[in-house]
Backbone as JSON, one array per atom type, in Angstrom:
{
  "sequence": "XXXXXXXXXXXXXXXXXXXXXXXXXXXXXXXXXXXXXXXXXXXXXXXXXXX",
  "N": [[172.88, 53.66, 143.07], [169.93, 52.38, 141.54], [168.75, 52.65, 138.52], [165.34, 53.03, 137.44], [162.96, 52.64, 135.02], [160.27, 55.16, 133.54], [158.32, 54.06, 133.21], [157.26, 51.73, 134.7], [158.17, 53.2, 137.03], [155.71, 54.62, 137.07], [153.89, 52.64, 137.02], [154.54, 51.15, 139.64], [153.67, 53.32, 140.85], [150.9, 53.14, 140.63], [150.16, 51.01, 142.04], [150.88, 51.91, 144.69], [149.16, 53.24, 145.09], [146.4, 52.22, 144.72], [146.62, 50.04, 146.42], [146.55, 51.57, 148.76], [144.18, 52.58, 147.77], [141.97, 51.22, 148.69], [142.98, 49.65, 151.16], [141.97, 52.25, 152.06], [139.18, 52.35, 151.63], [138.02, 50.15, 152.95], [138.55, 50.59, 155.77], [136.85, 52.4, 156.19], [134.39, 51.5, 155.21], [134.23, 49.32, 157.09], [133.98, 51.04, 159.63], [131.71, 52.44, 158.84], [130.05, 49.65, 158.87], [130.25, 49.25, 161.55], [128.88, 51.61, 162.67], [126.49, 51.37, 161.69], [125.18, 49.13, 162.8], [125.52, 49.38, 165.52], [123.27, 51.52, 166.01], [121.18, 50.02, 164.76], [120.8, 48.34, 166.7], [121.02, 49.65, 169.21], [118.34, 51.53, 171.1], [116.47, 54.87, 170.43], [117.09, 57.33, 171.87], [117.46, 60.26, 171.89], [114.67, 61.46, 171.46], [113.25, 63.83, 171.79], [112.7, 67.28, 170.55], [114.61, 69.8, 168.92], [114.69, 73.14, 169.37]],
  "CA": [[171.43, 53.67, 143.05], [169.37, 51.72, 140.56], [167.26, 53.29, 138.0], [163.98, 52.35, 136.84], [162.04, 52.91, 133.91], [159.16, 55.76, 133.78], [157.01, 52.87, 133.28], [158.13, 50.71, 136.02], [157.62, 53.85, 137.92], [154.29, 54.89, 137.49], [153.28, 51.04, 137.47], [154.64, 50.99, 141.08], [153.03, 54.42, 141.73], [149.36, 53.05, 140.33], [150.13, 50.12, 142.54], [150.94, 51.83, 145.85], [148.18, 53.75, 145.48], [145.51, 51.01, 144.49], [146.5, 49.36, 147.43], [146.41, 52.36, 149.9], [143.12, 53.22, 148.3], [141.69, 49.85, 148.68], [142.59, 49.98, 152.66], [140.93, 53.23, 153.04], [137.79, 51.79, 151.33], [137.96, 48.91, 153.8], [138.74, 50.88, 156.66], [135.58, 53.37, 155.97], [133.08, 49.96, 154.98], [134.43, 48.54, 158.84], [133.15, 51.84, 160.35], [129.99, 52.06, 158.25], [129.26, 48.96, 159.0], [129.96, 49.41, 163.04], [127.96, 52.76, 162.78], [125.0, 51.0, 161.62], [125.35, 48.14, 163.75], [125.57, 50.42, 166.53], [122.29, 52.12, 165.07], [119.94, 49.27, 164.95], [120.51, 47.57, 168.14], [120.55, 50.49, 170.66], [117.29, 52.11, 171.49], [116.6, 55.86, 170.2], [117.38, 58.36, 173.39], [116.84, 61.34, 171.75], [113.06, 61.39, 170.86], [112.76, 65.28, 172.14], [112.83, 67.93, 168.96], [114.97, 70.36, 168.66], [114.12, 74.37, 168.35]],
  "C": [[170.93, 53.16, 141.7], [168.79, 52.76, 139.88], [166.3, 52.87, 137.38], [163.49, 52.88, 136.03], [161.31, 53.61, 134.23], [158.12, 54.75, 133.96], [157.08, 52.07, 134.2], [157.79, 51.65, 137.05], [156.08, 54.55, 138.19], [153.55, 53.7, 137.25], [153.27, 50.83, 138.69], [153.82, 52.21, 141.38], [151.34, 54.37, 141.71], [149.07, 51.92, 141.67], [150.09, 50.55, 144.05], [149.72, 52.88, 145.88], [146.97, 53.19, 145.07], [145.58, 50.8, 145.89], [146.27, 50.29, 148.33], [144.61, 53.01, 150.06], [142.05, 52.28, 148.76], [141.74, 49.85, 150.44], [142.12, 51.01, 153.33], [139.51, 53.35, 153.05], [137.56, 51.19, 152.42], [137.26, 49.68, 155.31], [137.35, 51.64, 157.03], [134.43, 52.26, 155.71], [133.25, 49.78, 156.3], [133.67, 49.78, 159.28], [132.05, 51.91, 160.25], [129.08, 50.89, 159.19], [129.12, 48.4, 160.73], [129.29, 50.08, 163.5], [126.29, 52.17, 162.55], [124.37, 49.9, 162.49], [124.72, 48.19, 165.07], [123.84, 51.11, 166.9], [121.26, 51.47, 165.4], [119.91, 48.47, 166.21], [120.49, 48.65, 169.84], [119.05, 51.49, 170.11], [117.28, 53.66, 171.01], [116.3, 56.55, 171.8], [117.37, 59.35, 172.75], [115.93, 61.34, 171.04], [112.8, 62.84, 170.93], [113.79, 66.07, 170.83], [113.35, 69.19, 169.6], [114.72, 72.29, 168.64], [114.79, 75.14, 168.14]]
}
């Protein structure tokens, strides 16, 4: 088994988690921006309040 440098390892560990947080940004913007989507082109159906 190889070993790697501390630095080498928390370089790869900044890196896989950059990138993981980076596709959960993404992933959460795509919904957002299907939720609103969603939002402005259908009609409001519940107009009746609540008590």
């Amino acid at each position: 088994m190889m070993h790697v440098a501390a630095v080498d390892q928390a370089f790869l560990l900044l890196l896989v988690v950059f990138c993981l947080g980076s596709c959960l940004v993404r992933v959460f913007w795509e919904l957002e921006q299907v939720r609103a989507r969603r939002t402005a082109t259908s009609p409001r159906r519940r107009t009746r309040k609540h008590d």
